[in-house]
MMTF fields as JSON, N, C-alpha, C and O atoms, coordinates in Angstrom:
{
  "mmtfVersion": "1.0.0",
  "mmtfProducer": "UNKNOWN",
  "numBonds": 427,
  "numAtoms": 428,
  "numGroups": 107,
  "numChains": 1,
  "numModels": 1,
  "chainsPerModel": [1],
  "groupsPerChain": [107],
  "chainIdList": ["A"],
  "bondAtomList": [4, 2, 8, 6, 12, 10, 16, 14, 20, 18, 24, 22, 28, 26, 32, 30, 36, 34, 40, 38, 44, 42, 48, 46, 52, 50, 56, 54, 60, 58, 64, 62, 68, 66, 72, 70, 76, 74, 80, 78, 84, 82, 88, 86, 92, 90, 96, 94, 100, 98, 104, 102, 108, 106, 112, 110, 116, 114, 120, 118, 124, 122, 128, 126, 132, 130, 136, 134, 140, 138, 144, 142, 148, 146, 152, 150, 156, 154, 160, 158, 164, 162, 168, 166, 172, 170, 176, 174, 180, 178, 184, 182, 188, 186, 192, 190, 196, 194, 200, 198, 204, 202, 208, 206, 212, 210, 216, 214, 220, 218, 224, 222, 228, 226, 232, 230, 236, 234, 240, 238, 244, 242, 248, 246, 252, 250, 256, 254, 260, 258, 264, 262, 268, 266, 272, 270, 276, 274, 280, 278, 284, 282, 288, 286, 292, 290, 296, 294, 300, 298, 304, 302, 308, 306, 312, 310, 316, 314, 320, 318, 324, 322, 328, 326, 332, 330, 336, 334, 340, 338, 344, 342, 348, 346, 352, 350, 356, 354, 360, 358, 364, 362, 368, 366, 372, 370, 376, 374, 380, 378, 384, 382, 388, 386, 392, 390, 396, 394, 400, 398, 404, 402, 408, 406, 412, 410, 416, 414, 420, 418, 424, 422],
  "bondOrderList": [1, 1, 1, 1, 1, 1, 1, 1, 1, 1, 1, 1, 1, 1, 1, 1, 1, 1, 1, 1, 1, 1, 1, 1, 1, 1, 1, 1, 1, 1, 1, 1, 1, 1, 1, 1, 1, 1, 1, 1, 1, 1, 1, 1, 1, 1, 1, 1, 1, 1, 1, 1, 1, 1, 1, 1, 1, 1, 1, 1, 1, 1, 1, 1, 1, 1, 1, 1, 1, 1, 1, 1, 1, 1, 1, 1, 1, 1, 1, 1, 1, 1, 1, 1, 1, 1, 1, 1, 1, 1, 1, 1, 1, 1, 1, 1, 1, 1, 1, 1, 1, 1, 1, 1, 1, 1],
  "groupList": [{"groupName": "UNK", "atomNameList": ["N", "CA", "C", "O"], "elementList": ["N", "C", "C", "O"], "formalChargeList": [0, 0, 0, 0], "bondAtomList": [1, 0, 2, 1, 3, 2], "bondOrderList": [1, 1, 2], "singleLetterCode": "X", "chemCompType": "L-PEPTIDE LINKING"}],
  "groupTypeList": [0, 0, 0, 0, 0, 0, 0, 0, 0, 0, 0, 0, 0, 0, 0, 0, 0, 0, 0, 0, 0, 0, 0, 0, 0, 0, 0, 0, 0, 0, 0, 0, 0, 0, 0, 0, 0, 0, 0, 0, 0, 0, 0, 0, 0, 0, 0, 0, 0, 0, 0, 0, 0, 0, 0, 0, 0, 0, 0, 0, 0, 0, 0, 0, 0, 0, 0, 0, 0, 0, 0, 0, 0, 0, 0, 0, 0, 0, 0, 0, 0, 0, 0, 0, 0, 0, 0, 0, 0, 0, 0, 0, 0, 0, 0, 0, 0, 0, 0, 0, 0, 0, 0, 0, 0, 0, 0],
  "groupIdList": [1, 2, 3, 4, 5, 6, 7, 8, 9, 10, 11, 12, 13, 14, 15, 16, 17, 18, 19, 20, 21, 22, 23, 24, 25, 26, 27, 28, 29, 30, 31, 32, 33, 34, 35, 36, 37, 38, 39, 40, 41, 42, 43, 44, 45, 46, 47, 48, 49, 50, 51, 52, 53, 54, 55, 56, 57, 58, 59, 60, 61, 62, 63, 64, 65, 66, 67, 68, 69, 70, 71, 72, 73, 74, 75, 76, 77, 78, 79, 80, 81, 82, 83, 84, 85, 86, 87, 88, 89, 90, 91, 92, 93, 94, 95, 96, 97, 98, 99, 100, 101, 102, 103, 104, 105, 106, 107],
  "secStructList": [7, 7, 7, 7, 7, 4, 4, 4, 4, 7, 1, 7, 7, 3, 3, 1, 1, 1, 7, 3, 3, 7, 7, 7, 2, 2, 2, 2, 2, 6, 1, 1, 7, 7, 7, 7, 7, 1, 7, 1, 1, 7, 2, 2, 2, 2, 2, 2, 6, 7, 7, 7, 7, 1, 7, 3, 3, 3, 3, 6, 6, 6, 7, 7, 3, 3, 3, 7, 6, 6, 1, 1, 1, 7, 2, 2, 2, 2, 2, 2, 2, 2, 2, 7, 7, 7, 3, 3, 3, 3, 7, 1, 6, 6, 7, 7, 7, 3, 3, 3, 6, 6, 6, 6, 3, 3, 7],
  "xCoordList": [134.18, 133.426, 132.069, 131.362, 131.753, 130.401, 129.253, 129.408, 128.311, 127.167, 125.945, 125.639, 125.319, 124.139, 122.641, 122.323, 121.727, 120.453, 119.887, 120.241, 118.6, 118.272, 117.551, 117.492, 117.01, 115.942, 116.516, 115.97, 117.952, 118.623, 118.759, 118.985, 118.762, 119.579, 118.337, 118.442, 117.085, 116.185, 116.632, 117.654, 115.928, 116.477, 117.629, 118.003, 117.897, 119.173, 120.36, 120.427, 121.247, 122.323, 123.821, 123.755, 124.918, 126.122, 126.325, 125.979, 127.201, 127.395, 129.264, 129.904, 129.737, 131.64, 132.033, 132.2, 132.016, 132.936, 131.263, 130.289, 131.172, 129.721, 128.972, 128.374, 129.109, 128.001, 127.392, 128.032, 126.451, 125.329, 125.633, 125.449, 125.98, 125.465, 124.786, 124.899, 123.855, 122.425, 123.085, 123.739, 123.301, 123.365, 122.495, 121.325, 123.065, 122.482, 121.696, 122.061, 120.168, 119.579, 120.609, 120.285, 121.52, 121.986, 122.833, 122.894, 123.664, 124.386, 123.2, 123.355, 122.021, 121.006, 120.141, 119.524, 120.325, 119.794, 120.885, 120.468, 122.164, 122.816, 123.627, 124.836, 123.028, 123.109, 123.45, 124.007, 122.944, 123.294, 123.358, 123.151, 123.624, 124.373, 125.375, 125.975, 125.724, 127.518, 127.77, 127.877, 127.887, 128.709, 129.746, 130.405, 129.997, 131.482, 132.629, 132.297, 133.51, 134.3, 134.576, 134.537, 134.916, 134.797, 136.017, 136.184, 137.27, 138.613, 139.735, 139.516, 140.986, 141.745, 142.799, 143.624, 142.629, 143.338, 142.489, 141.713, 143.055, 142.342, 142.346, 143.339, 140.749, 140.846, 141.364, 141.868, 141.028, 141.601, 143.041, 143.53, 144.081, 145.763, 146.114, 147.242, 145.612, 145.792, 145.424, 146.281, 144.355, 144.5, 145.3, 145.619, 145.78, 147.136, 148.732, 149.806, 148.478, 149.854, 150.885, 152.105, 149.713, 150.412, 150.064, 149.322, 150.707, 150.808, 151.28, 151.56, 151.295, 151.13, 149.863, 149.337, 149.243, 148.388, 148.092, 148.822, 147.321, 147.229, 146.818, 147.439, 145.24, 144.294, 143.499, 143.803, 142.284, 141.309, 140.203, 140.09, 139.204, 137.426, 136.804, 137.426, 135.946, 134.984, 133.957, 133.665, 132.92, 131.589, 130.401, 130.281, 129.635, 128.407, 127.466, 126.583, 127.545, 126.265, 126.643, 125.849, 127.905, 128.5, 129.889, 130.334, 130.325, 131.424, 132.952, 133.986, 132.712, 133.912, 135.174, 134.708, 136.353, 137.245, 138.396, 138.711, 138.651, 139.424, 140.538, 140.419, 141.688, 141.97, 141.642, 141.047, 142.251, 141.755, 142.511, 143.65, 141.543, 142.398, 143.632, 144.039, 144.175, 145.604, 146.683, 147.851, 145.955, 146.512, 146.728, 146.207, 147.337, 147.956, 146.729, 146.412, 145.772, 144.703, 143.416, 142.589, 143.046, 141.941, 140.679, 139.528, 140.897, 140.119, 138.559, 137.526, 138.646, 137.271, 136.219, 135.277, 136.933, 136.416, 135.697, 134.631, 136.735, 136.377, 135.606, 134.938, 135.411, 134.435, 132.975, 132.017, 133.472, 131.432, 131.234, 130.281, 132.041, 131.789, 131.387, 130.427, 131.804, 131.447, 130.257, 129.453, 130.07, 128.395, 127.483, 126.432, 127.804, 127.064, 126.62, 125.682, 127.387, 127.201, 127.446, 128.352, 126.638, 126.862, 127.919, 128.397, 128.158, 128.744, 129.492, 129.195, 130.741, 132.182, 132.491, 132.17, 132.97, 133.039, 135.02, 135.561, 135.645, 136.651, 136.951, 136.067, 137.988, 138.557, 139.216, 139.582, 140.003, 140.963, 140.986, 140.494, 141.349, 141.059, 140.761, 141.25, 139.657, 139.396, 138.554, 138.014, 138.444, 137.779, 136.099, 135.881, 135.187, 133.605, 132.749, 131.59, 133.724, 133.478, 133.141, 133.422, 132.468, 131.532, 131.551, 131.363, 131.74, 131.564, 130.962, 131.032, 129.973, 128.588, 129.587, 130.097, 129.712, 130.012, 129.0, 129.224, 127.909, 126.59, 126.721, 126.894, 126.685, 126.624, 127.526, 127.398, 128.767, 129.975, 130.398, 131.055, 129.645, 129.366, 129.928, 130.23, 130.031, 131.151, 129.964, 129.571, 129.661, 128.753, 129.652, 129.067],
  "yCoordList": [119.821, 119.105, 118.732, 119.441, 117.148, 117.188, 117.917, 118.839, 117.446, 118.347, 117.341, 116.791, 117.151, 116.159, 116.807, 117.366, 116.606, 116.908, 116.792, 115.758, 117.792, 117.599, 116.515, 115.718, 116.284, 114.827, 113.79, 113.089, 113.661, 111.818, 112.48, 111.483, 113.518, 113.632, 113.329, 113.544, 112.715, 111.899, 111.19, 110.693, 110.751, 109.852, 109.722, 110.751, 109.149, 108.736, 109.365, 109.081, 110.148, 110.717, 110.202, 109.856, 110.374, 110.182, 111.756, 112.138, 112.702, 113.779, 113.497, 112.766, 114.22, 114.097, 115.913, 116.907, 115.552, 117.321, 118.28, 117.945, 119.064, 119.404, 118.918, 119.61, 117.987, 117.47, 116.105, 115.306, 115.928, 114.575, 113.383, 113.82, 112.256, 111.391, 110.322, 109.937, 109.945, 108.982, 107.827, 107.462, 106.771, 105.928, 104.602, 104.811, 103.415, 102.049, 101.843, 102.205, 100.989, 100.344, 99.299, 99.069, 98.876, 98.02, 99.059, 98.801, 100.32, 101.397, 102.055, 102.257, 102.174, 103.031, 102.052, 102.425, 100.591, 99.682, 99.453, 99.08, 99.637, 99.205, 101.175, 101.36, 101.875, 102.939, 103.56, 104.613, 102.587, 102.946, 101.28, 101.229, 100.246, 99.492, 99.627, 100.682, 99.121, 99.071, 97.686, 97.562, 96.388, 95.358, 95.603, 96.604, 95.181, 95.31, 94.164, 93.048, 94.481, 93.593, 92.48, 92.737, 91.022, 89.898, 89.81, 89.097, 90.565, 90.388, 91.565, 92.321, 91.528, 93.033, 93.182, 94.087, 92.115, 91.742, 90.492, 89.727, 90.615, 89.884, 88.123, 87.614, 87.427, 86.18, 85.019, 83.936, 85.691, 84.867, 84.717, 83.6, 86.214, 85.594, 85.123, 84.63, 85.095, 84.405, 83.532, 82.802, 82.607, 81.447, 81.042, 79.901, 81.274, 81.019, 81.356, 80.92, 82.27, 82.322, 83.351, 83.458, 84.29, 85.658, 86.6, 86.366, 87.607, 88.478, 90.134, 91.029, 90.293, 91.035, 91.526, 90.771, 92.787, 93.493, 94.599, 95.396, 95.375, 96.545, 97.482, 98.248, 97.211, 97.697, 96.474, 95.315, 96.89, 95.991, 96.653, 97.879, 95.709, 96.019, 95.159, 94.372, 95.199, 94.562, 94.821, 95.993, 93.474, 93.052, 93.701, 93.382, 94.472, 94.903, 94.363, 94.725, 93.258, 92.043, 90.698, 89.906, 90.782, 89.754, 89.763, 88.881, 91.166, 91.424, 90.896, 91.227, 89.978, 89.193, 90.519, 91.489, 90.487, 91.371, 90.48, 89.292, 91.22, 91.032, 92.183, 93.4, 91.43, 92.533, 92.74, 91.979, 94.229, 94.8, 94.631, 94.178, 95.156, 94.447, 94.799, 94.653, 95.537, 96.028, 94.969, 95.024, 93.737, 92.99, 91.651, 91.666, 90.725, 89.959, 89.242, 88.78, 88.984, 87.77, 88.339, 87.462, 89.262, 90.103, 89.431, 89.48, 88.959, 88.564, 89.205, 88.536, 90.454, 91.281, 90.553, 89.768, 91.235, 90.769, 89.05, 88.665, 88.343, 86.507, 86.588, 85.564, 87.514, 87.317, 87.29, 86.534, 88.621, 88.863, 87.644, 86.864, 87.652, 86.446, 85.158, 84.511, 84.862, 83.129, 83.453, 82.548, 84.516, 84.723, 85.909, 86.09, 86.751, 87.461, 88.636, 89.362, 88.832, 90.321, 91.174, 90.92, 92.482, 93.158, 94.494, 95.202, 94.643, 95.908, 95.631, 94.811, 96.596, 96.045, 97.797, 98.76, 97.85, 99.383, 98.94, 97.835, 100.386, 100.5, 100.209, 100.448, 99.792, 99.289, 100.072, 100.077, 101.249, 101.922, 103.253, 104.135, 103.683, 104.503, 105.985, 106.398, 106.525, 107.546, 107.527, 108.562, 106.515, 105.99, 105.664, 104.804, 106.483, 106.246, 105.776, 105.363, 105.954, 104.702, 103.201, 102.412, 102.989, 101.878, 101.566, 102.473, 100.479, 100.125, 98.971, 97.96, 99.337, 98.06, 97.333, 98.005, 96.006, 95.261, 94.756, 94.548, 94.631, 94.529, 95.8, 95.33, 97.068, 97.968, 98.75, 99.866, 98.092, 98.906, 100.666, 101.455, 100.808, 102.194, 102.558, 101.6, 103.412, 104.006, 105.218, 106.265, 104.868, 105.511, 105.963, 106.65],
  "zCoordList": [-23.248, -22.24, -22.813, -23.53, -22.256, -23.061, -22.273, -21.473, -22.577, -21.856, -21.935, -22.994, -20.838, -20.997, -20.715, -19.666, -21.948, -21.874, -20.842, -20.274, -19.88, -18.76, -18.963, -18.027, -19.9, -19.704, -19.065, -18.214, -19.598, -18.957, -17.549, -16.863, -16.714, -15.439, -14.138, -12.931, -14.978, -13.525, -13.157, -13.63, -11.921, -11.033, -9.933, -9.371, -9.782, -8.659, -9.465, -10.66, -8.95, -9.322, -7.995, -6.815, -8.871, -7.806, -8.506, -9.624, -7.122, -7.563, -7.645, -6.889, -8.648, -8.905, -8.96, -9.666, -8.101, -8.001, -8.303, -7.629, -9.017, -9.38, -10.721, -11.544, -10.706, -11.997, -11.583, -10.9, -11.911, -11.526, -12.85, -13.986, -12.746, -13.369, -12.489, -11.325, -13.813, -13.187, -12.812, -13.789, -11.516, -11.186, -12.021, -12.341, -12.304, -12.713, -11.428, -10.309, -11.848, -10.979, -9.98, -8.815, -10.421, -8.944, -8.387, -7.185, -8.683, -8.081, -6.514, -5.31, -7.584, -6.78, -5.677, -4.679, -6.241, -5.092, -3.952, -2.856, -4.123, -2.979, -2.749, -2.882, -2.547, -2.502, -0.893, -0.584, -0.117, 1.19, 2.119, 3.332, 1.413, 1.56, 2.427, 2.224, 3.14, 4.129, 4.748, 5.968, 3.692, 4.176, 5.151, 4.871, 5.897, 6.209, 5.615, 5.218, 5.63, 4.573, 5.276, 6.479, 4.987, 5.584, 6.045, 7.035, 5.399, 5.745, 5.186, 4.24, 6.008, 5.402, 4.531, 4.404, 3.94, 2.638, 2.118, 2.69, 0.502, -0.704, 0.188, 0.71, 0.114, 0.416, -0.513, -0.213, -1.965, -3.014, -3.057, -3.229, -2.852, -2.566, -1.375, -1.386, -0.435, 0.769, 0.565, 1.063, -0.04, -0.07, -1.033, -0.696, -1.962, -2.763, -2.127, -2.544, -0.995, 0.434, -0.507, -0.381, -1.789, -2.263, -1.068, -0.114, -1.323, -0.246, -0.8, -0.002, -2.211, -2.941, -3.577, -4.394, -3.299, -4.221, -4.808, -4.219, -5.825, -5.64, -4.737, -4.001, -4.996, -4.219, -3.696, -3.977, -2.782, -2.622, -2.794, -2.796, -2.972, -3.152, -2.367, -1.653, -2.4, -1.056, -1.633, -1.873, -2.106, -2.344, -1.536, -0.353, -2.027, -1.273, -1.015, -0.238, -1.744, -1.295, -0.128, 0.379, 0.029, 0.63, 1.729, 2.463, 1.47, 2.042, 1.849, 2.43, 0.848, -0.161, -0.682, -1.28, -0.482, -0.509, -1.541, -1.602, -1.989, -3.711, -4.161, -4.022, -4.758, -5.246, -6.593, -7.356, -6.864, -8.069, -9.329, -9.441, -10.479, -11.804, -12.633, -13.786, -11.038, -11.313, -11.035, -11.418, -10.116, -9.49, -10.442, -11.557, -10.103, -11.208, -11.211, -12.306, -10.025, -9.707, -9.934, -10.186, -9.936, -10.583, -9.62, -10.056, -8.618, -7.663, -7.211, -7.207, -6.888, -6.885, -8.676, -8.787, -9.58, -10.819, -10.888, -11.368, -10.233, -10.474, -9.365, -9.223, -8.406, -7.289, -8.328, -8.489, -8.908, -9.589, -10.588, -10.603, -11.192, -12.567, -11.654, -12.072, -10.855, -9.898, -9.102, -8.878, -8.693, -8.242, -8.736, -8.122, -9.819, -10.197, -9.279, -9.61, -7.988, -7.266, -8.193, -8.987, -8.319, -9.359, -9.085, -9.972, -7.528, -7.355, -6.144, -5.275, -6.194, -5.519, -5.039, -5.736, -4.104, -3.196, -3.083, -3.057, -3.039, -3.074, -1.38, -0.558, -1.063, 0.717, 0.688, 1.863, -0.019, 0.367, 1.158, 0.454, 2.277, 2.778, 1.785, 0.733, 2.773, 1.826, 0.56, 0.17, -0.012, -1.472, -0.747, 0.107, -1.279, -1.458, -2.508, -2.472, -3.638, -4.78, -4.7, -3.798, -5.862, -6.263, -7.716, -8.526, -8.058, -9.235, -9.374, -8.675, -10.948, -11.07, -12.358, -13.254, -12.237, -13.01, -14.134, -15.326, -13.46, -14.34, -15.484, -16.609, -15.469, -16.264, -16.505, -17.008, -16.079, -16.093, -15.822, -16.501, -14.448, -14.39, -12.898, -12.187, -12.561, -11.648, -10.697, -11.212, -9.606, -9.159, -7.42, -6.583]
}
């Protein structure tokens, strides 16, 4: 297991079972954030009249819902690349996860 120096562990932390890692500035800016999602399935395969997905994510800056890049359309992903939202929250029940596309980090 690795082990991380106390110096990096300032700041904003997400806690995972018992250990802290430091959150990215856009993780820790939309930190208590709660879009609600604009819709309850992906808007990108519905407008293509798919009806297959993995999962979904849902945009924290916008409420834009996508599926994930398990999915053939990678929709959440082409959400951030076409407007640069940096962070996408899991829709699946149970899931409190977040992920920053900007810094590729999992908060």
């Amino acid at each position: 297991m690795l082990r991380r120096s106390r110096s990096r562990d300032r700041g904003h932390t997400a806690r995972s079972g018992s250990r802290s890692t430091p959150l990215c500035e856009h993780l820790a800016a939309d930190e208590s954030a709660h879009v609600p999602p604009a819709s309850s399935r992906c808007q990108g395969c519905a407008a293509l009249g798919e009806t297959l997905w993995a999962h979904l994510r849902v945009c924290v800056t916008c409420g834009h819902v996508g599926c994930c890049d398990s999915s053939p359309h990678q929709h959440a992903t082409e959400h951030h690349r076409a407007t640069g939202h940096p962070v996408m929250r899991s829709a699946e029940p149970g899931e409190t996860w977040r992920w920053c596309y900007v810094d590729s980090c999992l908060g």
